[in-house]
C-alpha positions as CSV (number, residue, x, y, z in Angstrom):
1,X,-5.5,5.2,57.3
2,X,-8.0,6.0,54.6
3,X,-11.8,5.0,54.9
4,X,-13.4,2.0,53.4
5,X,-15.2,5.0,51.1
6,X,-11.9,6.6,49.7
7,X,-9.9,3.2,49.4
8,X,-13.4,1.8,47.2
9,X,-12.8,5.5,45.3
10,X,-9.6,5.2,44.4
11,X,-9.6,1.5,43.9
12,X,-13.2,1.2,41.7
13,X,-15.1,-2.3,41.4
14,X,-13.9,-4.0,38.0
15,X,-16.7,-2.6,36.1
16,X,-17.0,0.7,37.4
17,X,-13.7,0.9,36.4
18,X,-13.9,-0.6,32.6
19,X,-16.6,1.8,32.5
20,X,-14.4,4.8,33.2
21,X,-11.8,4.1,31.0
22,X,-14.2,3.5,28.2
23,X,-14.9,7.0,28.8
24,X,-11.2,7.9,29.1
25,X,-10.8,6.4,25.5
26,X,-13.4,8.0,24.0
27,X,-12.8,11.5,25.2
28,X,-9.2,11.1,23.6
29,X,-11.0,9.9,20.4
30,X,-13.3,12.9,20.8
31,X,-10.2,15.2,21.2
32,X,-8.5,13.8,17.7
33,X,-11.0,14.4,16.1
34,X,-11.9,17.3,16.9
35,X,-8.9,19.1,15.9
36,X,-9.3,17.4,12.2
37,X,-12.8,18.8,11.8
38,X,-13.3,22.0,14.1
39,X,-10.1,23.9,12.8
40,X,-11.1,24.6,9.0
41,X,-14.3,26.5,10.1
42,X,-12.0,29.0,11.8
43,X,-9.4,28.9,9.2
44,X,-11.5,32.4,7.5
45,X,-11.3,34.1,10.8
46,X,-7.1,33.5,11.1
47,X,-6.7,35.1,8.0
48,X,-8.0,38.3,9.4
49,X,-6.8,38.3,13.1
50,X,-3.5,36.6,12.1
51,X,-2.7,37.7,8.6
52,X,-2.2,34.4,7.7
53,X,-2.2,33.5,4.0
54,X,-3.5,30.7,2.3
55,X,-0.4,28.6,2.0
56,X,-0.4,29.3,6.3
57,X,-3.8,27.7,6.0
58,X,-3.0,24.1,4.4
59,X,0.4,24.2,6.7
60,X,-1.6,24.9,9.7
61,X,-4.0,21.9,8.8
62,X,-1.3,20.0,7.1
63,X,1.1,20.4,10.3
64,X,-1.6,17.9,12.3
65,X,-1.7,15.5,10.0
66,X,2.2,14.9,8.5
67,X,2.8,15.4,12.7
68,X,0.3,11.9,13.0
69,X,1.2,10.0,9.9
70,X,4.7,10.6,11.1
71,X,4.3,8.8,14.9
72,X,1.9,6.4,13.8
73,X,3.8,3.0,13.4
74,X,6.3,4.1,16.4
75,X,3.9,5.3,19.0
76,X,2.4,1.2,18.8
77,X,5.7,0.1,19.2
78,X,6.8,1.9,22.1
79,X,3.4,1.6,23.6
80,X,4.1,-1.8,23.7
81,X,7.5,-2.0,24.8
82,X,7.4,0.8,27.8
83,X,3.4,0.6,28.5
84,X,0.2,1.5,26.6
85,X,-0.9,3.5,29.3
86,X,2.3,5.7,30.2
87,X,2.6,6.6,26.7
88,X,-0.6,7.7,26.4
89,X,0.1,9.6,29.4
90,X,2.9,11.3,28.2
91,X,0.9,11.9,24.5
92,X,-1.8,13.2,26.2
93,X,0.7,16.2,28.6
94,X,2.1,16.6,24.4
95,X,-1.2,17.5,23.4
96,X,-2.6,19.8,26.1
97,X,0.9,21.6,26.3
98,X,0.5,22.0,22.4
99,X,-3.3,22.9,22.6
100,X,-2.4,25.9,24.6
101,X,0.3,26.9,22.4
102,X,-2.1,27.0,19.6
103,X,-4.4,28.8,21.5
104,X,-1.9,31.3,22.9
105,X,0.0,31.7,19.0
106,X,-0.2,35.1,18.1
107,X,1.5,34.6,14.2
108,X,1.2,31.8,12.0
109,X,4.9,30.4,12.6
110,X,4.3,30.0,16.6
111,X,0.7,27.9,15.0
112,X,1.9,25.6,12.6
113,X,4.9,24.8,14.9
114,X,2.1,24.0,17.8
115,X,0.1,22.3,15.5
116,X,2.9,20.0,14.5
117,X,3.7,19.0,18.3
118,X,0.2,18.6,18.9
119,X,0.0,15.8,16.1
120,X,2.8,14.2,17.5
121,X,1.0,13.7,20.9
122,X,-2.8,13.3,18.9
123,X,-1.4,10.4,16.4
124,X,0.8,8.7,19.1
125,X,-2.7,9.2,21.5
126,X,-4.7,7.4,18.9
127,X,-2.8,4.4,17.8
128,X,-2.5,3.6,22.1
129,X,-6.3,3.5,22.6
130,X,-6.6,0.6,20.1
131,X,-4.3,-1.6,22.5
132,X,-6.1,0.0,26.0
133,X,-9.5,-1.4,25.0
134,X,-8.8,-4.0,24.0
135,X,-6.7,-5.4,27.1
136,X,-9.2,-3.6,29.5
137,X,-12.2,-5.5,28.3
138,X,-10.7,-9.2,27.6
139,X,-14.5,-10.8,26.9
140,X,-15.6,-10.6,23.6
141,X,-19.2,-9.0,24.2
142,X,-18.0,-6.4,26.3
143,X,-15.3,-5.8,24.2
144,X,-17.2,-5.4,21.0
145,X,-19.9,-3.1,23.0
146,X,-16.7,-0.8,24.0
147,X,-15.6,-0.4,20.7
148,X,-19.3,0.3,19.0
149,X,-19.1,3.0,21.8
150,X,-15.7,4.5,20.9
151,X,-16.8,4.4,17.0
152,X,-19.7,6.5,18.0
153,X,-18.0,9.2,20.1
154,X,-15.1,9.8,17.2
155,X,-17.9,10.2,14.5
156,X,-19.6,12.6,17.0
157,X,-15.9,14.3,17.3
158,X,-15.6,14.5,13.5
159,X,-19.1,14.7,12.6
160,X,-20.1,17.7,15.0
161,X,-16.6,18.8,15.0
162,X,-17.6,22.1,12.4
163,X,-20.6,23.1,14.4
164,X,-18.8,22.6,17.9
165,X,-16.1,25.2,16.0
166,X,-18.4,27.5,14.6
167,X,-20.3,27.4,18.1
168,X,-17.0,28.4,20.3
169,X,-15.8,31.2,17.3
170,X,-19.5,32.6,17.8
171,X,-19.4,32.7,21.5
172,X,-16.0,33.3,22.4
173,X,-12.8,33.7,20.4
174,X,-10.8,31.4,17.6
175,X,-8.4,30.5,20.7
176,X,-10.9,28.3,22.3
177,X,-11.0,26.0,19.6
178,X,-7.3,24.9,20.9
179,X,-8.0,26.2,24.5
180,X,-11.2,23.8,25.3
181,X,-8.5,20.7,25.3
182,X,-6.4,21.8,27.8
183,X,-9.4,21.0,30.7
184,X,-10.7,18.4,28.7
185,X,-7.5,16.6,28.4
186,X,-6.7,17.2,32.3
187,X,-10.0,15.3,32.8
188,X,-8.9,12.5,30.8
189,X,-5.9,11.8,32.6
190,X,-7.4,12.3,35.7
191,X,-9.8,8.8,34.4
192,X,-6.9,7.6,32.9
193,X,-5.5,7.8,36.5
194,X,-7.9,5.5,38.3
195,X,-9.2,3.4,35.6
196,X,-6.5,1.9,33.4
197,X,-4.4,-0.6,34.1
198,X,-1.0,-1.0,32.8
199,X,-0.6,-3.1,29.8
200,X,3.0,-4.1,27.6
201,X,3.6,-6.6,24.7
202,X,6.6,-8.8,25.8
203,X,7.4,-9.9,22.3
204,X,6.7,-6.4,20.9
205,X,9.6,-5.5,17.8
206,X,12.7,-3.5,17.7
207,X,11.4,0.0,17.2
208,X,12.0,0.9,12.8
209,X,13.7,4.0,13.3
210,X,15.1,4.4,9.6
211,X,11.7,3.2,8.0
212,X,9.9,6.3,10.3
213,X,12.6,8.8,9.3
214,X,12.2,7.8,5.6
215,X,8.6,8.0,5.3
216,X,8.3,11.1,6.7
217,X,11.0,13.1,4.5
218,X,9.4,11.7,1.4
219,X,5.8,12.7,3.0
220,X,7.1,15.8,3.7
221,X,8.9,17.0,1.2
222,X,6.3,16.2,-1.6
223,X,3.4,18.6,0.6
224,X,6.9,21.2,0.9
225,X,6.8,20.6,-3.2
226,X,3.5,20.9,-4.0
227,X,2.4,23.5,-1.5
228,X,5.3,25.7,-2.2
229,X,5.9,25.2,-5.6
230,X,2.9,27.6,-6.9
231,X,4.6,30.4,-5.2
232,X,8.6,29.7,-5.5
233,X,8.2,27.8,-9.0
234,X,8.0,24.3,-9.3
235,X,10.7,24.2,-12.1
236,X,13.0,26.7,-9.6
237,X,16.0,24.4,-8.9
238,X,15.0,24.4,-4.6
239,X,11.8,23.0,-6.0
240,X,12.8,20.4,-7.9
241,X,15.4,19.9,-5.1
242,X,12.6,19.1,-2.7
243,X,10.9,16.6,-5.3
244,X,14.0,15.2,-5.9
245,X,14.5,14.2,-1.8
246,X,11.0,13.1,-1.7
247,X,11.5,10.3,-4.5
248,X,15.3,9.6,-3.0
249,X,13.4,9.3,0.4
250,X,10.8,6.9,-0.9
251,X,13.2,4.7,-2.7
252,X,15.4,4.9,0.8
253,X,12.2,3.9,2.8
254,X,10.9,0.4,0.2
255,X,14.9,-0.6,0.1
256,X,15.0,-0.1,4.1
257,X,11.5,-2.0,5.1
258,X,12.2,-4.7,2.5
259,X,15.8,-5.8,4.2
260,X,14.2,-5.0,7.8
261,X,13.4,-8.4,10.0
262,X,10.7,-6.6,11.2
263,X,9.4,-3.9,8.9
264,X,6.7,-0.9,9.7
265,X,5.0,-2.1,6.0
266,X,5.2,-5.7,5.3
267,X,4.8,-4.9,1.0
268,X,3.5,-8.8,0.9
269,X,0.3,-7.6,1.7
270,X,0.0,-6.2,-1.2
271,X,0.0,-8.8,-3.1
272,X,-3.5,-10.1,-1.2
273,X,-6.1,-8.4,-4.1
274,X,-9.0,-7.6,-1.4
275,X,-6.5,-5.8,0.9
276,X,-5.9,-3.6,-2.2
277,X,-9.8,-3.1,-3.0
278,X,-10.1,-1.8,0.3
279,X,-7.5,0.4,0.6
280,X,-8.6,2.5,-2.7
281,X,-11.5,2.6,-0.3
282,X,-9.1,4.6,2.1
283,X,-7.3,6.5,-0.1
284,X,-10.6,7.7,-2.0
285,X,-12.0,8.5,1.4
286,X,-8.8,11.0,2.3
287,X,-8.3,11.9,-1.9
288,X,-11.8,13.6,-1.4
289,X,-13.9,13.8,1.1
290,X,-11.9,15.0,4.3
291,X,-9.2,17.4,1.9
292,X,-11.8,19.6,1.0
293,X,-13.3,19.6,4.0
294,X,-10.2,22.5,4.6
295,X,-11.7,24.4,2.1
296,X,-15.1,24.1,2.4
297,X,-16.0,26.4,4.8
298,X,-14.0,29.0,2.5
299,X,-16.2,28.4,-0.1
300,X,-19.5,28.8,2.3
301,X,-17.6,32.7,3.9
302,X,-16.3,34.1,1.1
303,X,-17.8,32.7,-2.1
304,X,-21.6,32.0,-0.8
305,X,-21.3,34.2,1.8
306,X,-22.4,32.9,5.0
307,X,-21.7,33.7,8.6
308,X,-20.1,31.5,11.2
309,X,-22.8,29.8,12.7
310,X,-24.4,29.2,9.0
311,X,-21.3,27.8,7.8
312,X,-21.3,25.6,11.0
313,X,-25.0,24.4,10.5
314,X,-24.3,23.7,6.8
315,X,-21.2,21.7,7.4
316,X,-23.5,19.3,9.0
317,X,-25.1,18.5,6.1
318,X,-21.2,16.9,4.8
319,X,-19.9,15.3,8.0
320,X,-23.7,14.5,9.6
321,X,-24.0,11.2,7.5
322,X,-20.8,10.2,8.2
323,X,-22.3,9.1,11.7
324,X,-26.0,8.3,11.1
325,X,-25.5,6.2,7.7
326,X,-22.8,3.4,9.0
327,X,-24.9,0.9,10.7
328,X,-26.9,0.6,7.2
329,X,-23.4,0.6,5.2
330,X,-22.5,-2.6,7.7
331,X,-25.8,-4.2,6.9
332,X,-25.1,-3.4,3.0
333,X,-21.7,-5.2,3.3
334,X,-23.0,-8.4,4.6
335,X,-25.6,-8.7,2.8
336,X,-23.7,-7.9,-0.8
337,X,-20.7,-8.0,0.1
338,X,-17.9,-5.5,0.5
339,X,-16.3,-5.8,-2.8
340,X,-19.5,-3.6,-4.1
341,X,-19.9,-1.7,-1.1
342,X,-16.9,0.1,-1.3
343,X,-16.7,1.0,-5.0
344,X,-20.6,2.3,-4.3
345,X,-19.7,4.2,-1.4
346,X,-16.4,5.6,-3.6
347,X,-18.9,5.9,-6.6
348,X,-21.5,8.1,-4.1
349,X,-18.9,10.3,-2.8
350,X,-17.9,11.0,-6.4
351,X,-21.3,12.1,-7.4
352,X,-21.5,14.1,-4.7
353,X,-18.8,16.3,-5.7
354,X,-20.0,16.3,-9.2
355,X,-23.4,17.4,-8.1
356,X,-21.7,20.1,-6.1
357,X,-19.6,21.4,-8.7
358,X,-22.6,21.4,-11.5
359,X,-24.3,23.6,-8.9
360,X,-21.4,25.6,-8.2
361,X,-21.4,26.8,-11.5
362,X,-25.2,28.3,-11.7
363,X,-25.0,32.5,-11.4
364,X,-26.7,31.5,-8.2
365,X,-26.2,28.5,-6.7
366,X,-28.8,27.0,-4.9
367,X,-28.0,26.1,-1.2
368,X,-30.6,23.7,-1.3
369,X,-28.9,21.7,-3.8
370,X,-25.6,22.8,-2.8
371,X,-26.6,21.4,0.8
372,X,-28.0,18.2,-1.0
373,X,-24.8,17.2,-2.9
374,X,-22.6,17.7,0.4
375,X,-25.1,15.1,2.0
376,X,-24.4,12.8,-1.0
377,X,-20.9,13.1,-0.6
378,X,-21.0,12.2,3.4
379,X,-23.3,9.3,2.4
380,X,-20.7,8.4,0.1
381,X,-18.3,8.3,2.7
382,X,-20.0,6.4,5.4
383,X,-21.0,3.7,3.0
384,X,-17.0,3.4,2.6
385,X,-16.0,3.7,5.6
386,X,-17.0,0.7,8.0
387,X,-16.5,-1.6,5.0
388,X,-13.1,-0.4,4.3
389,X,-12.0,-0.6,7.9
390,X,-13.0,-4.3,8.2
391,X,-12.1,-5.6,5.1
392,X,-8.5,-4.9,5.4
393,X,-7.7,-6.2,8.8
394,X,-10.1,-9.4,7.6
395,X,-7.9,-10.0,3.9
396,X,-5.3,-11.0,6.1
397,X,-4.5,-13.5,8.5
398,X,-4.7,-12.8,12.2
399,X,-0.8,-12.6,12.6
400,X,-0.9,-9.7,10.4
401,X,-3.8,-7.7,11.3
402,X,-1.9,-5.3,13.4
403,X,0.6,-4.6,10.7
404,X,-2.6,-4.4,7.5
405,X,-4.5,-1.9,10.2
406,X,-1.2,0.4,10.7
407,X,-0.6,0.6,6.6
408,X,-4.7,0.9,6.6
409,X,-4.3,4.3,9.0
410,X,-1.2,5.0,7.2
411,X,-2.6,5.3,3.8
412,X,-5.6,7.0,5.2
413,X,-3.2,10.0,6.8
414,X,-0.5,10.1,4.0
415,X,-3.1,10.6,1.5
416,X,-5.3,13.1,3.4
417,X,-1.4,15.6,3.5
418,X,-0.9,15.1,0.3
419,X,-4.4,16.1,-1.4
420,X,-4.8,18.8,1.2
421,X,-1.8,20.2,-0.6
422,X,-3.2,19.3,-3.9
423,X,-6.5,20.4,-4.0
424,X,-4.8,23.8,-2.6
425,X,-3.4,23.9,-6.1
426,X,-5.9,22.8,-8.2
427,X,-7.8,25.8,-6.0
428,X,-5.7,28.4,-7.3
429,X,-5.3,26.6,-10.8
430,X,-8.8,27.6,-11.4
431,X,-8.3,30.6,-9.8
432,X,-6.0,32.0,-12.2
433,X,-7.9,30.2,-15.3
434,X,-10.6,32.6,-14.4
435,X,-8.4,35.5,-13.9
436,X,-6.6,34.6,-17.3
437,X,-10.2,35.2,-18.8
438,X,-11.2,38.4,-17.3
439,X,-8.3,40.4,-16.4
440,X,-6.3,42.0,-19.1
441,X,-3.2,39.8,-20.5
442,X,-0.5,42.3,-19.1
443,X,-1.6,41.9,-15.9
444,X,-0.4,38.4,-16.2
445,X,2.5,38.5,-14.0
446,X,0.3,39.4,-10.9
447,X,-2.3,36.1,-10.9
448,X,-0.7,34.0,-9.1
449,X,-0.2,36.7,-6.0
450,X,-4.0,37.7,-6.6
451,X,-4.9,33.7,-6.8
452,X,-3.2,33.5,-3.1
453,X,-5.1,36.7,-2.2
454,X,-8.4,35.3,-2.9
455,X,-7.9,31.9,-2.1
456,X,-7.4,33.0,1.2
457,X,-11.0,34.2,1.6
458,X,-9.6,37.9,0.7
459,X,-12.2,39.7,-1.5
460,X,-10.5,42.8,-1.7
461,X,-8.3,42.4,-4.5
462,X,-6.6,44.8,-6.4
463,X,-7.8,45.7,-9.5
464,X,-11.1,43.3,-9.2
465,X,-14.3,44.4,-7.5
466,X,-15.7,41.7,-4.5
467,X,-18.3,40.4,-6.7
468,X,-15.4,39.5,-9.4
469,X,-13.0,38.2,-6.7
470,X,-15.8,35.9,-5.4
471,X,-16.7,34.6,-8.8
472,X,-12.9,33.8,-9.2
473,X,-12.7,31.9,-5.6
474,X,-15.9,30.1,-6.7
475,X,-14.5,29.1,-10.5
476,X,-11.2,27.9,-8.1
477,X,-13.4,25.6,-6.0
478,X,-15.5,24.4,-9.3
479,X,-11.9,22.9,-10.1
480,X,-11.2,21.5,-6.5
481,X,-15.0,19.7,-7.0
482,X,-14.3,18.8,-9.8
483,X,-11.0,17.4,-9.0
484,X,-12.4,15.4,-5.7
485,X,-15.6,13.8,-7.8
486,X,-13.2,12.2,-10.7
487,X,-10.9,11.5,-8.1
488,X,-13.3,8.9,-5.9
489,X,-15.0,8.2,-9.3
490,X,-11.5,6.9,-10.5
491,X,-10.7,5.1,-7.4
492,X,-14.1,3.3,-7.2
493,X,-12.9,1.6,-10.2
494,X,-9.5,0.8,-9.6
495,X,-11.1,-0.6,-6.2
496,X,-13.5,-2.8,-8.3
497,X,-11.3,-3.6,-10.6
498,X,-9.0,-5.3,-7.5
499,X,-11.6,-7.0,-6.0
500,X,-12.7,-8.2,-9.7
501,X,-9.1,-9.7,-9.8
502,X,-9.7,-11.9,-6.8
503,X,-12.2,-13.4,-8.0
């Protein structure tokens, strides 16, 4: 019979045990993302242990992210059919048995196949939390206090996420970026264990199978599109075969969720004009800000050249504000209003990335100012954020807010695959605009494999010295600044220009 001590241990007072699933949840928000913001830093170093190429590189970030958007809408519904907390279970084995497949990859195949599964388990992980909290702390204080607490760990995760990489790749090896979940996620299910209760939604919805399927060939096969096209040929007849099953799957997906009784996207919501000022909000934030964040510590290696731990340290200076500036960007919205805090936070980011790439373009660019625009930039996208997030659960009414906050997270993620594959090819755009310019013309027929070269940090090109090569990568990421600062510019008006229509 066990003692008074282990029955109280496994069977924890009431807030002892809100108190360890709080931590639970945040360690699976830490995990998430973590694996958005830590990977890029060692993206340089895969390139040389791996021989991966640069396409490897957006697949291997890309992988996580189509893997999420992909689970998204179904994890919540079978969370609430078979359990929030057994599927987060079961998500959670996903991800630590796909963390150390990462980690133990010794090709780039065996990676972006491990990094795919593990965005399965990290997007279906995420969407379950939401529904955990908020059943384990019913009272309204408490429940607002857990969720201020979970916001802070994930910007910690994501904002400390580049340094925490650079840290482990200085220390120990590229494999521990994947590695350091596998105890951490043990952990977590061992809280998970003792701590959570069960929770289902009786009245949850049929699960939308087709709509899933659909959205995630037309995801997919535009990123297949764009990120292949640059080396197949985008007029190549596979090419436009893929572009062609991206638009038939989009047009499959609308006709599908329009006739369903109970649709993943509910298009009515669209119609509400504040919902849709918001959401330029999250599209501008993943056009942007968190796409070239794959590329960005690129640019610090091979074309400013830093080390590790520099590039680590100066990645702060992008992702830092992210965390420290959203308490002022909540104050900012209710005292003006959101409808201008979201175009100025779009507005921000945009200068940012126009201050970067007017530095860029100096013979030698100053980190101070390079350091200061990236700070502008992350201000940018904290003053966004918060607003964003609230306004487009609050446009609607209650009934709906689940449904606004999965097309919310839905936009964020489909937008973030798409412009990592993008700004990949504006990247080697201006890569081979520069070559065009220095290289002789019948050479021609070898840019685009010498844009791939150096785009993947490679400074060693053939018939180019480093110094050339670097000022090529550097002219390629001009483009991609350029590219991400009209971008959010661009989407700062259309958001005004929504909210304008409201009124």
């Amino acid at each position: 019979m066990p003692s008074a001590a282990a029955a109280s241990a496994l069977n924890p007072p009431s807030t002892a045990r809100n108190a360890l699933a709080l931590t639970a949840v945040c360690l699976v928000a830490l995990m998430f993302g973590l694996e958005i913001s830590s990977v890029p830093v060692i993206l340089p170093t895969l390139e040389q242990e791996l021989g991966t190429g640069f396409q490897d590189a957006q697949w291997i970030m890309n992988a996580y992210t189509l893997a999420c958007t992909s689970v998204l809408m179904a994890a919540g519904t079978l969370a609430d059919r078979f359990g929030r907390r057994r599927v987060l279970v079961l998500c959670l084995w996903v991800f630590a048995l796909a963390s150390l497949a990462c980690g133990l990859a010794n090709d780039a195949p065996t990676l972006i196949v491990a990094r795919f599964i593990q965005g399965i388990g990290a997007g279906a992980m995420m969407i379950c939390q939401f529904a955990i909290l908020s059943h384990q702390f019913r009272e309204p204080a408490a429940r607002a206090r857990a969720f201020a607490i979970w916001g802070v760990i994930a910007g910690v995760g994501l904002g400390f996420g580049p340094m925490i990489g650079a840290v482990i790749l200085a220390v120990a090896d590229w494999r521990w970026v994947f590695l350091v979940h596998v105890p951490l996620t043990l952990f977590t299910l061992a809280l998970l264990h003792i701590s959570v209760q069960e929770s289902r939604d009786p009245a949850s919805h049929r699960l939308d199978i087709a709509g899933m399927l659909t959205m995630t060939l037309a995801v997919f096969a535009l990123v297949y599109f764009i990120t292949q096209g640059s080396e197949n040929g985008f007029g190549t007849p596979a090419m436009l075969g893929w572009a062609g099953l991206s638009v038939f799957g989009l047009l499959l997906f609308i006709l599908i969720e329009r006739r369903s009784a109970h649709p993943m996207f509910d298009f009515s919501v669209f119609r509400i004009q504040r919902f849709n000022g918001a959401l330029m909000g999250s599209i501008g934030m993943n056009f942007s800000f968190w796409p070239f964040m794959i590329y960005l510590p690129l640019y610090f290696q091979a074309g400013l050249g830093y080390d590790t731990l520099t590039t680590g340290a100066a990645l702060l200076a992008y992702t830092l504000p992210t965390l420290l500036v959203p308490p002022l960007a909540e104050r900012l919205a209710l005292r003006f209003g959101a409808e201008r805090i979201i175009p100025l936070g779009l507005g921000t980011m945009g200068a940012g990335f126009l201050g970067m790439a007017a530095v860029n373009y100096a013979e030698q660019p100053s980190t101070a100012l390079v350091l200061l625009s990236c700070a502008i930039a992350g201000i940018g996208l904290a003053l966004t954020n918060s607003p964003t997030t609230n306004t487009t659960t609050g446009a609607v009414s209650t009934d709906r807010a689940g449904m606004a906050s999965g097309i919310d997270f839905s936009a964020r993620l489909i937008t973030l695959a798409l412009n990592i594959a993008l700004m990949g090819l504006v990247l080697l755009l201006g890569i081979s605009h520069h070559l065009a310019n220095v290289l002789p013309t019948s050479t021609a027929a070898d840019w685009a494999t010498l844009s791939q070269h150096i785009a993947a940090g490679k400074l060693n090109a053939p018939g180019l010295t480093s110094l050339e090569a670097q000022t090529a990568l550097r002219s390629g990421a001009g483009w991609a600044m350029l590219f991400a600062g009209l971008g959010a510019c661009g989407l700062a008006a259309l958001s005004r220009y929504f909210f304008q229509r409201r009124c």
